[in-house]
N, CA, C and O atoms as CSV, one atom per row, in Angstrom:
chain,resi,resn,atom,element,x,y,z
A,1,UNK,N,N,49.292,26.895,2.625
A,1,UNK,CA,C,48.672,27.289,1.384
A,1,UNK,C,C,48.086,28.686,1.506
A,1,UNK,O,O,47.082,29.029,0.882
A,2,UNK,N,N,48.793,29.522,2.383
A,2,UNK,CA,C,48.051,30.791,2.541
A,2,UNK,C,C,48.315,31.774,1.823
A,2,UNK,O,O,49.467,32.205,1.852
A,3,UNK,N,N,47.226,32.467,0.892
A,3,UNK,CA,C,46.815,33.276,-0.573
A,3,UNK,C,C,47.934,32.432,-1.821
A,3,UNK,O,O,48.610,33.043,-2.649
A,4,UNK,N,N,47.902,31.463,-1.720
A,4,UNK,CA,C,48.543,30.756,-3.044
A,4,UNK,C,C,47.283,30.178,-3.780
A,4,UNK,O,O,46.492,29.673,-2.983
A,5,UNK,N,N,46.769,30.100,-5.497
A,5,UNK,CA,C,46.027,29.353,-6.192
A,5,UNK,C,C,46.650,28.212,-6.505
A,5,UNK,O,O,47.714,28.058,-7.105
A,6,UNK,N,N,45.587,27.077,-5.859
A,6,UNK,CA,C,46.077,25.705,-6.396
A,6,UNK,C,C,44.880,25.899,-7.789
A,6,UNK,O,O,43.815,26.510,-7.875
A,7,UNK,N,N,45.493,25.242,-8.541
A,7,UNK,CA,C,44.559,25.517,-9.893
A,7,UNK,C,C,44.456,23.852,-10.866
A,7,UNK,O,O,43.784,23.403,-11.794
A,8,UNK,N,N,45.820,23.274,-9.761
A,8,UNK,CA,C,45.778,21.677,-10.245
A,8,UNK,C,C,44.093,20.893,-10.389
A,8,UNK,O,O,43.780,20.204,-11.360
A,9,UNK,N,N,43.356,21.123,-9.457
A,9,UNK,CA,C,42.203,20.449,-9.216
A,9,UNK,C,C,41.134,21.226,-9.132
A,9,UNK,O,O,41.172,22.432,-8.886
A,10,UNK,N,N,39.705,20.281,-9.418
A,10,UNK,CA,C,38.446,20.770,-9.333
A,10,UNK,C,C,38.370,21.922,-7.666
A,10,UNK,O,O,37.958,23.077,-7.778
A,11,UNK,N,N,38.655,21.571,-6.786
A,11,UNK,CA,C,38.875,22.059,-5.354
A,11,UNK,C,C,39.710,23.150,-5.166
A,11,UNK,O,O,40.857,22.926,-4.780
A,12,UNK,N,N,39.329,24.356,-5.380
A,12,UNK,CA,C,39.983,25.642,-5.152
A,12,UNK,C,C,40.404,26.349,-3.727
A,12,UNK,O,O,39.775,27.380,-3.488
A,13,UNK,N,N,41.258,25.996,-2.866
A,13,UNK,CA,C,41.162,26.534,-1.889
A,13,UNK,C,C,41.730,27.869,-1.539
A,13,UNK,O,O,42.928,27.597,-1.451
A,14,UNK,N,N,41.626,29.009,-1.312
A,14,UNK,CA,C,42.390,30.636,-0.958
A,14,UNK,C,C,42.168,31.164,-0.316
A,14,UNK,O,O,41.053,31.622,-0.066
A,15,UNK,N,N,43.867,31.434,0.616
A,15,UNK,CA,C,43.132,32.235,1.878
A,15,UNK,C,C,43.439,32.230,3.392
A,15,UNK,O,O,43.519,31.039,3.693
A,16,UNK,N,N,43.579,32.732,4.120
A,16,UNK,CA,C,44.331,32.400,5.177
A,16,UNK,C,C,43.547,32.056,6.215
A,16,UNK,O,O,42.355,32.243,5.973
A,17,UNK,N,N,43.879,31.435,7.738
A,17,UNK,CA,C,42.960,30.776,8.011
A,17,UNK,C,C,41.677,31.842,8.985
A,17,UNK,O,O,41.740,32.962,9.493
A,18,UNK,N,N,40.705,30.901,8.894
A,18,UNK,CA,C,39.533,31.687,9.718
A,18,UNK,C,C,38.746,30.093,10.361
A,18,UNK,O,O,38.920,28.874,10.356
A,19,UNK,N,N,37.543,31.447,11.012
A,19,UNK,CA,C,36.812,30.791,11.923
A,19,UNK,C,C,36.560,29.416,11.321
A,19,UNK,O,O,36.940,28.458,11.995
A,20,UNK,N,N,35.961,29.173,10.122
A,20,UNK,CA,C,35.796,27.681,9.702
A,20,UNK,C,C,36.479,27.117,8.917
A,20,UNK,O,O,37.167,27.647,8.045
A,21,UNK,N,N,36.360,25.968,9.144
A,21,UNK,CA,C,37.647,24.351,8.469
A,21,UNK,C,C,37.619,25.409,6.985
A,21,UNK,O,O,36.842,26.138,6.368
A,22,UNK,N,N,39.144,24.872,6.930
A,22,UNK,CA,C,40.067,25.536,5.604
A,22,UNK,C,C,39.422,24.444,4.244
A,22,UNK,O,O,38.883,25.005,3.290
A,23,UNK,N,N,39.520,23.049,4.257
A,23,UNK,CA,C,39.174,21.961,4.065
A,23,UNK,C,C,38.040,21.400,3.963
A,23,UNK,O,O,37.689,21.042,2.839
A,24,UNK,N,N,37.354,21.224,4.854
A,24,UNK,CA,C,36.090,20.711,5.063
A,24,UNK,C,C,35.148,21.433,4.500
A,24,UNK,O,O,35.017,22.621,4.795
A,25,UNK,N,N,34.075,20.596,3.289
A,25,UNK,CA,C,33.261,20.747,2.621
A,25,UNK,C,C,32.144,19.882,3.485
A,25,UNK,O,O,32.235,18.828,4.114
A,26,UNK,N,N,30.784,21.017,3.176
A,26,UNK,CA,C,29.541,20.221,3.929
A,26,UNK,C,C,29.516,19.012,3.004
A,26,UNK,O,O,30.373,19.028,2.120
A,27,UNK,N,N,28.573,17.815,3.047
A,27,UNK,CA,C,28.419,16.777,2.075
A,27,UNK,C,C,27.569,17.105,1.565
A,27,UNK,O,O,27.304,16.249,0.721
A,28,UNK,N,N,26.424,18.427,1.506
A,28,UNK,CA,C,25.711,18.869,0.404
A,28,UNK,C,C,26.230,19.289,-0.769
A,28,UNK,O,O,25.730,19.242,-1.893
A,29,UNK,N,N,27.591,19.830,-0.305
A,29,UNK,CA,C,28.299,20.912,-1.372
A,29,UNK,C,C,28.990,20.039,-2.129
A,29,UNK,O,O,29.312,20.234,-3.301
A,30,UNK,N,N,29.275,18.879,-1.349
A,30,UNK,CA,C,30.588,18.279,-2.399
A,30,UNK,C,C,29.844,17.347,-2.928
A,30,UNK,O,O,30.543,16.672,-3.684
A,31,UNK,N,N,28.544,16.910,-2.889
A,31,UNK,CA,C,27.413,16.051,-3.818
A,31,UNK,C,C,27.220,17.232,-4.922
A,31,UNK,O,O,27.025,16.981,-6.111
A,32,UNK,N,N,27.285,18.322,-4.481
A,32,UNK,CA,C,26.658,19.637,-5.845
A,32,UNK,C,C,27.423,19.794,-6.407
A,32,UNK,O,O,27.142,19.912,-7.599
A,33,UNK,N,N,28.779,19.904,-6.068
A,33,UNK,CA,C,29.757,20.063,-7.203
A,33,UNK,C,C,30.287,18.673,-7.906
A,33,UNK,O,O,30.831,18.612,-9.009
A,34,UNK,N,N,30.099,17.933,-7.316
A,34,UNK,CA,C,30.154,16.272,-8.447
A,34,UNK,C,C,28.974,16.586,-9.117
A,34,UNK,O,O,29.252,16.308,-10.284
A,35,UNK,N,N,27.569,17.086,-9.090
A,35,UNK,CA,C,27.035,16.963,-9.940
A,35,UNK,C,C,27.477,18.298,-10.959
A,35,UNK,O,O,27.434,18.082,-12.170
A,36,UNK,N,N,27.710,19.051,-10.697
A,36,UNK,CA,C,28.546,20.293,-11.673
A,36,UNK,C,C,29.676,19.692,-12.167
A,36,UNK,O,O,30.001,20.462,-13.071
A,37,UNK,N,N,30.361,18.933,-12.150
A,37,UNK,CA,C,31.436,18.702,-12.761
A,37,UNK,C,C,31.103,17.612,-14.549
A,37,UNK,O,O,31.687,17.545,-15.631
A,38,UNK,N,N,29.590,16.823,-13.809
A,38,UNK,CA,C,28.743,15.907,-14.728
A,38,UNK,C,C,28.228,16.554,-15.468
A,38,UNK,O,O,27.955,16.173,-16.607
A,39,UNK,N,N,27.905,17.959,-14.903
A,39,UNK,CA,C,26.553,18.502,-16.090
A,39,UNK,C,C,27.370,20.234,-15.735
A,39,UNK,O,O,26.983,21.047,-14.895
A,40,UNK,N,N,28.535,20.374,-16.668
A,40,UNK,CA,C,29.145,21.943,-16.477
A,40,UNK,C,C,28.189,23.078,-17.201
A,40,UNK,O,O,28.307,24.302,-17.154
A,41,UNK,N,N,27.064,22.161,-17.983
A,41,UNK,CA,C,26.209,23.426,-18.382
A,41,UNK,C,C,25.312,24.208,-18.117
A,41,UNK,O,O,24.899,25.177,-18.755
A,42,UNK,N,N,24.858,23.600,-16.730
A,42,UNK,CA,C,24.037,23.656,-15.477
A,42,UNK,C,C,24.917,23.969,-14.520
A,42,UNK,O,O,24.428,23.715,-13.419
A,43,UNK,N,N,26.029,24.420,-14.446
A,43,UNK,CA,C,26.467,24.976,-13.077
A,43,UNK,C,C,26.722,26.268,-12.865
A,43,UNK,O,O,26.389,27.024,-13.777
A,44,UNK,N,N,27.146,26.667,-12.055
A,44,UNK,CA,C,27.301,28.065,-11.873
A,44,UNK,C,C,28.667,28.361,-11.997
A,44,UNK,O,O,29.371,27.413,-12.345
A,45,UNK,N,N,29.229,29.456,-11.797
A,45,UNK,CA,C,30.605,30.088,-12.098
A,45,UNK,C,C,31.409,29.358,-11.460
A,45,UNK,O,O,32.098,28.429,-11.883
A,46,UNK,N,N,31.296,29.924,-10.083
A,46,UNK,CA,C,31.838,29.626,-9.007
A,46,UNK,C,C,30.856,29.529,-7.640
A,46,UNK,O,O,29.704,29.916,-7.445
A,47,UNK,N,N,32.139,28.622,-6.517
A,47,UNK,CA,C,31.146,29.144,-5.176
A,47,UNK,C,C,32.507,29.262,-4.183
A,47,UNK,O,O,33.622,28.746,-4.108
A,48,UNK,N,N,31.635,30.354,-3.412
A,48,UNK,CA,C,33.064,30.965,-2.582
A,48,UNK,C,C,32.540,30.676,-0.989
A,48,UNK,O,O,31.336,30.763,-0.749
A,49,UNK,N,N,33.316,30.397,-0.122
A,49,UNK,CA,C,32.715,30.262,1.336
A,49,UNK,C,C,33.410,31.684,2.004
A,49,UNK,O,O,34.559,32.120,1.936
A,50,UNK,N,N,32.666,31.995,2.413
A,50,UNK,CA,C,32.804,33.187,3.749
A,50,UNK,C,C,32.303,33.176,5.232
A,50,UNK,O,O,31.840,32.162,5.754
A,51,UNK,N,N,32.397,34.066,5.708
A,51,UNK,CA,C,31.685,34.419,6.693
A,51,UNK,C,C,30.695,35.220,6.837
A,51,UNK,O,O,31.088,36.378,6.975
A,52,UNK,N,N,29.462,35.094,6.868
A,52,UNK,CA,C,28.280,36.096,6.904
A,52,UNK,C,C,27.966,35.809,8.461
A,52,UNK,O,O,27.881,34.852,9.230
A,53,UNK,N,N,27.849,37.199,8.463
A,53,UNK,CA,C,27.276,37.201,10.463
A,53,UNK,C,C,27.733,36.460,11.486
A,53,UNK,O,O,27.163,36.235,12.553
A,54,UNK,N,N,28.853,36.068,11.095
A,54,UNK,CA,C,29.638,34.876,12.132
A,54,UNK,C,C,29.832,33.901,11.884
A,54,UNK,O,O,30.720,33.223,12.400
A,55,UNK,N,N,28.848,33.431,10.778
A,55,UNK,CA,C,29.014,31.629,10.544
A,55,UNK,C,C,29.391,31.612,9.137
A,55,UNK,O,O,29.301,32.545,8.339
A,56,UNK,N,N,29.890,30.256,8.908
A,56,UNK,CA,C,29.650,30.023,7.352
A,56,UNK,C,C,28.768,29.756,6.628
A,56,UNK,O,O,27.837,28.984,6.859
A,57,UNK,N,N,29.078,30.689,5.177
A,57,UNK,CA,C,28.812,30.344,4.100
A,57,UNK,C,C,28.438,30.693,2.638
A,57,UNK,O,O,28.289,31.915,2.625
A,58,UNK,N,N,28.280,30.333,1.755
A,58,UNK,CA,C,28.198,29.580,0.521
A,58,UNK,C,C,27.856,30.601,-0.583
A,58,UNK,O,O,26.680,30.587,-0.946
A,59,UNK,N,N,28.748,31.556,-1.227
A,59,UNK,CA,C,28.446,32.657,-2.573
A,59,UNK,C,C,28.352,31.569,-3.519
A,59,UNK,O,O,29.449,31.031,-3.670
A,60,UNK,N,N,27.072,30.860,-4.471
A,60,UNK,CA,C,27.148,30.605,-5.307
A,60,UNK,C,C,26.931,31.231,-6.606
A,60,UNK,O,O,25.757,31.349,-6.957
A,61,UNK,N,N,27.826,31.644,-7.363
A,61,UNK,CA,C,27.509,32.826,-8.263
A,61,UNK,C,C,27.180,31.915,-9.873
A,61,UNK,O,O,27.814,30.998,-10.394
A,62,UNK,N,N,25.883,32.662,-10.335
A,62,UNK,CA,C,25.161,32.066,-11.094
A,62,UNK,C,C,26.430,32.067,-12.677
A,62,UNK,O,O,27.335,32.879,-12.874
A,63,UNK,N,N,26.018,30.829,-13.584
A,63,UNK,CA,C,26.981,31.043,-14.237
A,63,UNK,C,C,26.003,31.862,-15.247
A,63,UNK,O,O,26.488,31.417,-16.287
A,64,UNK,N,N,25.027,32.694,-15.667
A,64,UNK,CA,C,24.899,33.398,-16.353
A,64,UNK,C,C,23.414,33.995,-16.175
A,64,UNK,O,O,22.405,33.577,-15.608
A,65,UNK,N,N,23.689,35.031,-16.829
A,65,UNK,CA,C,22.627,36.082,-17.297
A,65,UNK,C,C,21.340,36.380,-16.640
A,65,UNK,O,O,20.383,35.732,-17.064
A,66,UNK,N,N,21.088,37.347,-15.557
A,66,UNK,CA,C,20.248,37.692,-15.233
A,66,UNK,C,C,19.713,36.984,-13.802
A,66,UNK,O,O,18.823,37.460,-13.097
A,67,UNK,N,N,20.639,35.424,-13.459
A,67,UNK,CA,C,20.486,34.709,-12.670
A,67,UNK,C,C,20.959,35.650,-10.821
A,67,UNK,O,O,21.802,36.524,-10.620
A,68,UNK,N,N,20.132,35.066,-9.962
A,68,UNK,CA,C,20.173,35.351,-8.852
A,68,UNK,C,C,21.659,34.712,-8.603
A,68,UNK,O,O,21.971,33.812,-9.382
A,69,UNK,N,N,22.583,35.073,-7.625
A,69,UNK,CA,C,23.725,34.458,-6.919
A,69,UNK,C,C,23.411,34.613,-5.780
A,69,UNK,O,O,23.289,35.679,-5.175
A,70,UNK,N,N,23.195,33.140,-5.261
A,70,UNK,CA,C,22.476,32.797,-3.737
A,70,UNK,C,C,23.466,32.869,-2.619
A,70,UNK,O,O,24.588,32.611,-3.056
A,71,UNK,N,N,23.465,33.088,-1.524
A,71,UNK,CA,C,24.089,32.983,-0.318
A,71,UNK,C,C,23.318,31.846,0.601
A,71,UNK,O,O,22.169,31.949,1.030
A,72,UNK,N,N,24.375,30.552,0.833
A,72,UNK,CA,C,23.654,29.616,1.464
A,72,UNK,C,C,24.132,29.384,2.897
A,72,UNK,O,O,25.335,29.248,3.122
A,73,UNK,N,N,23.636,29.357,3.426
A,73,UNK,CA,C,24.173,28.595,4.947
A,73,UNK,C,C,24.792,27.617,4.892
A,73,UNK,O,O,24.755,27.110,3.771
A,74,UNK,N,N,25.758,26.736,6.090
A,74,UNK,CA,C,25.949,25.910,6.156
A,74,UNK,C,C,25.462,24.572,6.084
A,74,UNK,O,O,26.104,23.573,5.760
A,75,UNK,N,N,24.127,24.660,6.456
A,75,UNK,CA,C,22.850,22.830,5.538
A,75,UNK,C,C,22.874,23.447,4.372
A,75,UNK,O,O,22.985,22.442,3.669
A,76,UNK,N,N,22.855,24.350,3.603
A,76,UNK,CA,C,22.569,24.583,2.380
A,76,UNK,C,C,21.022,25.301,1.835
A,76,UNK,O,O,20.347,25.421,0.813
A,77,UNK,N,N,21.013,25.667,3.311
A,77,UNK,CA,C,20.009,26.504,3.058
A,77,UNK,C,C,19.699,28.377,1.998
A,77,UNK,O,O,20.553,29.245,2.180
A,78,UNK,N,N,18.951,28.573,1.404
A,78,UNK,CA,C,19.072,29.487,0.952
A,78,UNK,C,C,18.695,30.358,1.870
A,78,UNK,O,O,17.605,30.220,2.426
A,79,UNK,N,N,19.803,31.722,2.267
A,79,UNK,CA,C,19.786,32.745,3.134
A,79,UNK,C,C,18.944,34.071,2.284
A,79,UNK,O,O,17.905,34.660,2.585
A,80,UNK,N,N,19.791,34.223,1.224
A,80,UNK,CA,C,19.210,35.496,0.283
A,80,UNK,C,C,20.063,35.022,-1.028
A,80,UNK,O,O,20.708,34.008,-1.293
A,81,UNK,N,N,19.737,36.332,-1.778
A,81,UNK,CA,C,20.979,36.717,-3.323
A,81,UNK,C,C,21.258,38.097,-3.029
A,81,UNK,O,O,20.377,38.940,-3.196
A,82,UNK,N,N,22.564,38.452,-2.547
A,82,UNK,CA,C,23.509,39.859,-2.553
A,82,UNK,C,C,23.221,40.092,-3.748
A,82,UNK,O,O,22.901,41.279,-3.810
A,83,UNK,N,N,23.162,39.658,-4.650
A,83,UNK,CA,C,23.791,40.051,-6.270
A,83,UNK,C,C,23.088,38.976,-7.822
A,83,UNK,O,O,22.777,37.786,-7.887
A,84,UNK,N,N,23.075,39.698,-8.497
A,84,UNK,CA,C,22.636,39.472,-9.887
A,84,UNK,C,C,20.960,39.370,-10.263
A,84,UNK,O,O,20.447,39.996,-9.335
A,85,UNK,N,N,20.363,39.113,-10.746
A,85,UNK,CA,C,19.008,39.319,-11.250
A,85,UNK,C,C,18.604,39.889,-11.973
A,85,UNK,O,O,19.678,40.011,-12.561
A,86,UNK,N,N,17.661,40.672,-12.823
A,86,UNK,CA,C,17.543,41.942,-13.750
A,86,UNK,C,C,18.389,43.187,-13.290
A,86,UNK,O,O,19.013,43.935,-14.042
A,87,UNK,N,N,18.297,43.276,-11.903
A,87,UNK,CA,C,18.366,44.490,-11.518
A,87,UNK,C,C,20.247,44.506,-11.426
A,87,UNK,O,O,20.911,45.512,-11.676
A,88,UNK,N,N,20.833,43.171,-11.018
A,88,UNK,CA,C,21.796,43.261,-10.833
A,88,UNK,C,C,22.435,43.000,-8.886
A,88,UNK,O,O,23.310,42.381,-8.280
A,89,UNK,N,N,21.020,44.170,-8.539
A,89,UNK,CA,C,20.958,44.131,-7.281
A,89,UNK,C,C,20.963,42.886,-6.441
A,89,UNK,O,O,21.758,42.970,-5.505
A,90,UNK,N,N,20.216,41.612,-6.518
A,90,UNK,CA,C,19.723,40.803,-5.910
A,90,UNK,C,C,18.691,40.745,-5.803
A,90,UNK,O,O,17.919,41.365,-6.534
A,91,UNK,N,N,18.188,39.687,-4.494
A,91,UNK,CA,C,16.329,40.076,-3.870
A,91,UNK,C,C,16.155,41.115,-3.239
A,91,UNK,O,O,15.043,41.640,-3.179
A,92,UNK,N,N,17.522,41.752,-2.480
A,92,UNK,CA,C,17.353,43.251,-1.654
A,92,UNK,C,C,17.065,42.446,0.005
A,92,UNK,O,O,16.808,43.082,1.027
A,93,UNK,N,N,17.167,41.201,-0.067
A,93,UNK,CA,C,16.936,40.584,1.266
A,93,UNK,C,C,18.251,40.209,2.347
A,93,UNK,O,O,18.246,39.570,3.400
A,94,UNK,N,N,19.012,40.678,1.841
A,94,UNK,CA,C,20.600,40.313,2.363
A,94,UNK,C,C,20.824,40.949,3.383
A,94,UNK,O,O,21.401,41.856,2.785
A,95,UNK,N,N,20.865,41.244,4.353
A,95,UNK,CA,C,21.298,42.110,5.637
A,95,UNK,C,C,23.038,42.634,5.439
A,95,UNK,O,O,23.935,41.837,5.714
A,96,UNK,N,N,23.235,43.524,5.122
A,96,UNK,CA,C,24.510,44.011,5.191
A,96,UNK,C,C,25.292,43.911,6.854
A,96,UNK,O,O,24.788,43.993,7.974
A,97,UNK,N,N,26.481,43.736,6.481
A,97,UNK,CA,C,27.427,43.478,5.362
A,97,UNK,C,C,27.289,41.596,5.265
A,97,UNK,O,O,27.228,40.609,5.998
A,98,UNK,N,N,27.295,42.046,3.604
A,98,UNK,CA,C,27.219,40.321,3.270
A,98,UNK,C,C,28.604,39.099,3.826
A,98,UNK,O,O,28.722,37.945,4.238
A,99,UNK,N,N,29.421,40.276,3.494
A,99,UNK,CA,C,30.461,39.448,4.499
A,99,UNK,C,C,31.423,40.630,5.397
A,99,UNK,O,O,31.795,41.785,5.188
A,100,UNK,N,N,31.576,39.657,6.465
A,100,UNK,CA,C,32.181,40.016,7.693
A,100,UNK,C,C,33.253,40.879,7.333
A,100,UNK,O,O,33.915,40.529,6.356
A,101,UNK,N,N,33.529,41.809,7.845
A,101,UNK,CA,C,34.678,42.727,7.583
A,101,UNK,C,C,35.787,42.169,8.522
A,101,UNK,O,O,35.523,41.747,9.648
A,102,UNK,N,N,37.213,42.191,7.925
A,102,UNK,CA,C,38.237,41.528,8.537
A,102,UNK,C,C,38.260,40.108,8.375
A,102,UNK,O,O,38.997,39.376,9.036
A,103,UNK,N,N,37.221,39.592,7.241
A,103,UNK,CA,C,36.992,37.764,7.028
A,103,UNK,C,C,37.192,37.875,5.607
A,103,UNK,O,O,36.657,38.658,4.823
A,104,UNK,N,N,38.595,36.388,5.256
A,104,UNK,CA,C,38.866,36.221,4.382
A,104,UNK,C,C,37.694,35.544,3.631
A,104,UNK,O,O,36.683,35.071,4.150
A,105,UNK,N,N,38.092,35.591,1.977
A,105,UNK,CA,C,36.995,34.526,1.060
A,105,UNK,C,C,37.450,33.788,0.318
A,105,UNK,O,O,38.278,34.277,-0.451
A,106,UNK,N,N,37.235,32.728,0.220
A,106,UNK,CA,C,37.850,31.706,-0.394
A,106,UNK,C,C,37.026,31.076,-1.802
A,106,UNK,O,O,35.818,30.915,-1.978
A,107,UNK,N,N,37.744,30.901,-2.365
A,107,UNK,CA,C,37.083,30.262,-3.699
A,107,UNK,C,C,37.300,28.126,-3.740
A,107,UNK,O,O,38.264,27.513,-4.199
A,108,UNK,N,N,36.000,27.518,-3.076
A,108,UNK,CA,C,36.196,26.789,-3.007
A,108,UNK,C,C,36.072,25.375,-4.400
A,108,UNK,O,O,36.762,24.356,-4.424
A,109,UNK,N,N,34.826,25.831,-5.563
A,109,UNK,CA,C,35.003,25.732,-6.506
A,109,UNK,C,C,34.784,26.623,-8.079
A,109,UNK,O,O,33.950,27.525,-8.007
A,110,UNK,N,N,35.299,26.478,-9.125
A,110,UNK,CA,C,35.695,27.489,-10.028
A,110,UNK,C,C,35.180,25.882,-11.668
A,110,UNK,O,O,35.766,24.844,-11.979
A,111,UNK,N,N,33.923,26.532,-12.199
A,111,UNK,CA,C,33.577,26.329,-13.350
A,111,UNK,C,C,34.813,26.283,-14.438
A,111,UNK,O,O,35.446,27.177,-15.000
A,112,UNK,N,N,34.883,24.650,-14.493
A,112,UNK,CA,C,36.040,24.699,-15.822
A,112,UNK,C,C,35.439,25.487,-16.970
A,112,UNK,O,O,36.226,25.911,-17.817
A,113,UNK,N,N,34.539,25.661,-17.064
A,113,UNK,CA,C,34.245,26.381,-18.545
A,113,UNK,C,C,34.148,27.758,-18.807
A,113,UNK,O,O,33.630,28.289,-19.790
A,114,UNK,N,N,34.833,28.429,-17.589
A,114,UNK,CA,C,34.714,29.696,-17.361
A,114,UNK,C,C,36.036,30.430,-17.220
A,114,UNK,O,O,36.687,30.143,-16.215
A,115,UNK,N,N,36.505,31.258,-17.988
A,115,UNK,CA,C,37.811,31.818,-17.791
A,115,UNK,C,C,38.065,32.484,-16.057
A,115,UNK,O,O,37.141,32.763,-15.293
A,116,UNK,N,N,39.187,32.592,-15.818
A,116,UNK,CA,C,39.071,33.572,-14.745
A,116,UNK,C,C,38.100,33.106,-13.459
A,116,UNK,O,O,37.470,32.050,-13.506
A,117,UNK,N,N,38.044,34.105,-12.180
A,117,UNK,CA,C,36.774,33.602,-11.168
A,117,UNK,C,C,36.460,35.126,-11.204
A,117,UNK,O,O,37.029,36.169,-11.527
A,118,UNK,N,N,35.226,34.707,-10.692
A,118,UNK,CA,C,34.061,36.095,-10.609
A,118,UNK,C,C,33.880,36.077,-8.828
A,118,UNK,O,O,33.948,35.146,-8.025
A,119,UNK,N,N,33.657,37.345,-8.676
A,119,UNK,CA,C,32.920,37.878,-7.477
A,119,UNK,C,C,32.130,38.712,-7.872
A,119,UNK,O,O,32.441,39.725,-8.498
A,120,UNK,N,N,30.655,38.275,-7.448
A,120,UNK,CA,C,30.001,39.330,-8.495
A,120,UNK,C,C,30.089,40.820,-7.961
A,120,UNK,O,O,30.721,40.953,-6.913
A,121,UNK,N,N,29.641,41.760,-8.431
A,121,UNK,CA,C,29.511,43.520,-8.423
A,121,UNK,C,C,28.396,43.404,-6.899
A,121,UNK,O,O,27.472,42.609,-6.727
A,122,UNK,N,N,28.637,43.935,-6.440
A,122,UNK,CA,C,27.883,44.420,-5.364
A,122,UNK,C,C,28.272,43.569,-4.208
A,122,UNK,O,O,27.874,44.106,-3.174
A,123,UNK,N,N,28.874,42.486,-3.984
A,123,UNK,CA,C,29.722,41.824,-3.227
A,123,UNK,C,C,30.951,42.470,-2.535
A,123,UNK,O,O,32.033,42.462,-3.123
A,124,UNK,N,N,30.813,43.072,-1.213
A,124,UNK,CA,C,32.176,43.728,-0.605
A,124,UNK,C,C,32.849,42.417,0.151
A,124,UNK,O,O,32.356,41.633,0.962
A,125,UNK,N,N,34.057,42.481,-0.385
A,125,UNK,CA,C,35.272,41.401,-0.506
A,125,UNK,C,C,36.427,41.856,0.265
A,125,UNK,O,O,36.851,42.909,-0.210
A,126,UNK,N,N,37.064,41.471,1.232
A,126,UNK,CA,C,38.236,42.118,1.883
A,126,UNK,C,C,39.115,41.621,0.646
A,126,UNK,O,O,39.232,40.576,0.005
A,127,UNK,N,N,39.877,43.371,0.631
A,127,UNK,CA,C,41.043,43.205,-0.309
A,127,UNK,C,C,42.200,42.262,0.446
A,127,UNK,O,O,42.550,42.162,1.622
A,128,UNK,N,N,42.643,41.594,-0.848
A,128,UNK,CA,C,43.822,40.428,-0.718
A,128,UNK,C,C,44.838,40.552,0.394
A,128,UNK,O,O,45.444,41.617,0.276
A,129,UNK,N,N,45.234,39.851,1.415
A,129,UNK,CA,C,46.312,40.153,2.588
A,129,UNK,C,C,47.568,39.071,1.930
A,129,UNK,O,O,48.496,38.733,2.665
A,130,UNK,N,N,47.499,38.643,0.672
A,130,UNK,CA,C,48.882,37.768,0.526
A,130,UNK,C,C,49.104,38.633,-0.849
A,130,UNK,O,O,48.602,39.685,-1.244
A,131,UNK,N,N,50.233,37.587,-1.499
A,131,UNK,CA,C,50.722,38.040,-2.917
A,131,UNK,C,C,49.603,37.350,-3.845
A,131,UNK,O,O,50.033,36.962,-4.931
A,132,UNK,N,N,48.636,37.198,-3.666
A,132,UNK,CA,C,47.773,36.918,-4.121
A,132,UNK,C,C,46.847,38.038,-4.908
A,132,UNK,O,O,46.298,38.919,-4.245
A,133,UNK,N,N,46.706,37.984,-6.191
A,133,UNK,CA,C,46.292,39.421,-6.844
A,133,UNK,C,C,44.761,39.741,-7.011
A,133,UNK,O,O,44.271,40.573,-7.774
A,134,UNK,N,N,44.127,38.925,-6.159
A,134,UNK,CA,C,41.980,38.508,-6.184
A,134,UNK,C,C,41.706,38.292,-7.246
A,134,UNK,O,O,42.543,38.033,-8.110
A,135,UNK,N,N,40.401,38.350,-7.449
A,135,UNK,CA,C,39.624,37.844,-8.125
A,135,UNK,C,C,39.819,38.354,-9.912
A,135,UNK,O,O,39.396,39.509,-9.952
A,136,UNK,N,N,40.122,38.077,-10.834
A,136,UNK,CA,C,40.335,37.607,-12.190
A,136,UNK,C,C,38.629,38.310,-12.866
A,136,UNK,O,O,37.684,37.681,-12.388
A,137,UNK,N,N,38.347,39.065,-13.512
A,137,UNK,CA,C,37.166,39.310,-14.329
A,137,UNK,C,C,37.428,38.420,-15.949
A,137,UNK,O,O,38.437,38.570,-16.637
A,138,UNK,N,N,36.562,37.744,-16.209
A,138,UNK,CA,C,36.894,37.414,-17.637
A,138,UNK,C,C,36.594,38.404,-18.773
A,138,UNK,O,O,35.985,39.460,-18.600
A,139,UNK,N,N,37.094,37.956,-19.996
A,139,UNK,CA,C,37.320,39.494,-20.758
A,139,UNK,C,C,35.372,39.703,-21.339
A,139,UNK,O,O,34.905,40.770,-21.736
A,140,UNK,N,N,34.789,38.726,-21.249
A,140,UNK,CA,C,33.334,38.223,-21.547
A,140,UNK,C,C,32.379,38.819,-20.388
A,140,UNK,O,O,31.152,38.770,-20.473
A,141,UNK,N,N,33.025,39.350,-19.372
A,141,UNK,CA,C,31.688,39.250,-17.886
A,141,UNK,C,C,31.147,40.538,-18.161
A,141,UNK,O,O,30.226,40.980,-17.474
């Protein structure tokens, strides 16, 4: 499945392989997105797993306006927000680079009610290594 969109299911996986399971969702994440799937008006855009500083984890990008997009660790801890808030900026607490250079990102789930997937602005993203064309802006963002 490497840089192909499966788009059949709630479970977005993209991306070729890296340091952590391609597959494997913590059981925090996959309790949060059953509850996002119950209540889509309360969820966020998307959430993407990476690599920050070596380990995994968790871009949850807010689904609107002015909202922080958190970076979580693997328990699900909140690390910082790279991105969004008034400023756009974040909290400014993120230690660069938010993600690992030479580490793919994967979009593990994608808000049915949202056209397209977002990475938000200030997020440095390794450009695409498949026929895979990244990340989609909706005509609304």
């Amino acid at each position: 499945m490497h840089g192909k969109f499966r788009l059949a299911t709630l479970l977005i996986i993209v991306g070729a392989a890296s340091s952590f399971a391609a597959g494997a969702l913590p059981t925090w994440l996959q309790q949060s997105i059953a509850g996002y799937t119950t209540h889509p008006a309360d969820a966020p855009r998307s959430i993407w797993v990476l690599s920050h500083h070596g380990s995994p984890a968790y871009l949850v990008v807010a689904g609107c306006c002015d909202r922080y997009n958190d970076l979580l660790d693997a328990q699900g801890t909140k690390i910082c927000s790279p991105s969004g808030g008034l400023t756009g900026h974040g909290d400014g607490r993120c230690a660069a680079p938010v993600v690992d250079p030479g580490t793919p990102v994967r979009l593990v789930w994608r808000n049915p009610r949202w056209r397209g997937t977002v990475i938000p602005e200030g997020v440095a993203v390794p450009a695409p290594t498949s026929a895979a064309t990244g990340p989609v802006r909706p005509p609304d963002a």
